[in-house]
C-alpha angles and dihedrals in degrees: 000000000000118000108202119192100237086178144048118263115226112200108232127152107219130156114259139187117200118192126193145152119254124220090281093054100255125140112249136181146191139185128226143129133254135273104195133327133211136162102287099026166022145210114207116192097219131137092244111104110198128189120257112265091031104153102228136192105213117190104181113188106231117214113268089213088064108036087040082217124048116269133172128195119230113201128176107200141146127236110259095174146357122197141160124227104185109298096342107088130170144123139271123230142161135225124241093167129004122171120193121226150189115238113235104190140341086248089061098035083072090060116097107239096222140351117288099237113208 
């Protein structure tokens, strides 16, 4: 299956958390930062490799000194690819839904948004 890039991808380094059931069914999560991001995805340099096809929850913090509040963006997704470069690392998804947020609180920050589906 063929993955064509329908938007243009903007290079920005942001912190990001993805969260995903392994094969046995338990919620996992990594940390990690954007590549680059477009409209319809999204590649995070992080040392989880997922399968292709992984269904993942990404919640990418977006900088208070550009947002003037602080907004995160929530994303469900799959994997559509992982590859190394060198020492730079990370997977490839795409984006089927993504909402953006105002943060409320750090304490609330920490909850997962919504279930990771496998």
């Amino acid at each position: 299956m063929s993955h064509r890039r329908t938007s243009k991808r903007i290079p920005v380094e942001l912190p990001v958390e993805i969260r995903w059931k392994n094969r046995a069914g338990s919620l996992r999560h990594a940390m990690g930062k954007t590549g680059n991001i477009s409209g319809s995805g999204l590649f995070i340099e992080v040392g989880a490799r997922l399968n292709r096809a992984t269904s993942v929850m990404i919640k990418v913090k977006l900088p208070k000194e550009v947002t003037k509040v602080p907004l995160e963006l929530l994303c469900q997704g799959r994997v559509v690819r992982w590859n190394q470069v060198g020492s730079v690392h990370g997977l490839g998804a795409v984006i089927d839904e993504y909402e953006l947020r105002p943060v409320k609180s750090a304490a609330s920050a920490d909850r997962p948004a919504s279930k990771a589906t496998s």
